[in-house]
C-alpha positions, 0 to 999 in steps of 0.5 A: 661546424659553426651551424651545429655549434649554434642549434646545439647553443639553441638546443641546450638554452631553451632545455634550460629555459624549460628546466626554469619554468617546470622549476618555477610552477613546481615551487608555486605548488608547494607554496600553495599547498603549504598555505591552504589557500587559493590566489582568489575569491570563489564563485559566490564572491567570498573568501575560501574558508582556511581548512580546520575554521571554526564555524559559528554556532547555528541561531537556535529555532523558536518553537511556536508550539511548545508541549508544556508552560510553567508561569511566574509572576505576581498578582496579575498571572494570579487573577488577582480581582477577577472572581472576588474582591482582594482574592486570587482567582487563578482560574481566571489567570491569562497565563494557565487558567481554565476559565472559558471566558478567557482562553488562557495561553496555556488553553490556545497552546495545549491540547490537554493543559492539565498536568502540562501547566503550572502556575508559580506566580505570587501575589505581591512578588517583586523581581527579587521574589523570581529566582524561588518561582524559576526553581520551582518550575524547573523541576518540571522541566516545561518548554516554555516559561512566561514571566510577567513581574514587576509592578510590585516593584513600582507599586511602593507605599512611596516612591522612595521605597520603589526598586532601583533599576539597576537592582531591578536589572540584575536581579532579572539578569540573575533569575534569567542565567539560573533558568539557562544553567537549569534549562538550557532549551526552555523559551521565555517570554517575558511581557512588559509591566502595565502602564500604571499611570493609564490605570490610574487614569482609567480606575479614578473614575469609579467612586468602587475604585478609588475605595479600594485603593485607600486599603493600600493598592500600589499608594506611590501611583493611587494614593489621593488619587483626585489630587492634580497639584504639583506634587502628585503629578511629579510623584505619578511620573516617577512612577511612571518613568520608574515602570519605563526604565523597567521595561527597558530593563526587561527588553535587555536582558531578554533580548541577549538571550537567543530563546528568550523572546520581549513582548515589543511593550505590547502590555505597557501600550495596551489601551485597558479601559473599564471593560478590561478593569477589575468591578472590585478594585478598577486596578488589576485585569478583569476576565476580559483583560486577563482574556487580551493578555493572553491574546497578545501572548499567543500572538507573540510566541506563535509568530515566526519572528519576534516582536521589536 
């Protein structure tokens, strides 16, 4: 009697013990499948992503062969200087021109540029002048759309009357959103302003040169252009510093764009010496300069990743 009293005690405990741990497991089921989530990292040492997460939007896709170009600018995407003395020569023009002597960008990218590039540049255009270019151009609706503008925001009858660079800031910024509402998957590429001061350098050695600029060719850097006080040094590093802070400025603004790619400063650190020098006012590009800004544009927009 007392063996069978204690293999049925035995019998009934471990029944019960057994009863606890199907108990036990069944309730860690429900907790897991209530939380969603497992105890532990996957295989590839990350967390499971929770069921219904956001995921972020994918990095849009630079196009290094874009169909169409629209360019905005001032007096350099214009070739300004190139052809004829104080005229604009568009044809000689980095961006779209159809000079052969140039192989502009709109030439390297096209197949047949024509009815396929637009010119919206302006000679004397300030940044303030870019939103009227930007609306012209979207009504064709181009893939691509280069801005070079600037200089004429430094290039002041005095250093007083030069852009700020918070003004100069926003009215980019600006221009920038309303091409983005219009144009949501056009590229931008926008080059860095010259350095003045090297043209300065480089132009102030042509007696032709230095005749042209007393006609009023950007007088906060050109003005007595021989004059090597105090004074005049001071005023050509503000302008000088001035054209910095834009570039900046332009690096910024551009860089918060994901489709909008910043030359890296390529064009304020190109070396221009009077090959690349307009003959009529030693100032703007020649052809030859006009041909190595669109070298280095072809360049920057047909890498796969962009300059820093």
């Amino acid at each position: 009697m007392r063996d069978t009293y204690r293999r049925g005690n035995r019998s009934r405990a471990g029944r019960t013990r057994t009863g606890a741990a199907a108990a036990a497991l069944t309730a860690v089921a429900v907790l897991t499948g209530l939380t969603g989530c497992d105890s532990g990292d996957d295989s590839s040492g990350g967390r499971h992503r929770a069921t219904g997460s956001p995921r972020p939007k994918p990095t849009p896709v630079w196009d290094t062969s874009p169909r169409s170009i629209a360019a905005l600018g001032d007096s350099i995407t214009r070739g300004f200087d190139a052809c004829l003395v104080l005229a604009d020569c568009p044809e000689a023009s980095w961006a779209t021109g159809t000079d052969p002597r140039v192989r502009s960008l709109a030439q390297r990218l096209l197949k047949k540029p024509e009815g396929r590039s637009w010119n919206y540049a302006h000679s004397g255009a300030r940044m303030a002048d870019l939103p009227r270019q930007v609306t012209a151009a979207v009504a064709h609706r181009p893939e691509l759309v280069t801005v070079m503008l600037g200089a004429n925001d430094a290039c002041r009858d005095s250093t007083a009357l030069m852009t700020p660079v918070a003004t100069f800031r926003s009215d980019f910024a600006s221009s920038l959103r309303t091409l983005r509402r219009a144009l949501p998957k056009t590229q931008v590429y926008v080059t860095s302003i010259p350095d003045l001061k090297r043209l300065w350098s480089e132009g102030r050695r042509n007696p032709l040169g230095k005749q042209v600029w007393r006609l009023g060719i950007c007088s906060s850097m050109l003005s007595e252009p021989d004059a090597m006080d105090q004074a005049a040094t001071a005023r050509r590093q503000q302008v000088y510093d001035r054209v910095v802070g834009y570039n900046t400025a332009l690096k910024d603004v551009c860089g918060k764009d994901p489709l909008c790619r910043y030359d890296g400063g390529a064009v304020f650190g190109y070396l221009f010496t009077g090959e690349q020098l307009s003959t009529w006012d030693w100032f703007h590009p020649s052809r030859n300069g006009q041909r190595r800004l669109a070298e280095m544009a072809y360049r920057a927009i047909t890498a796969e990743q962009p300059v820093t």
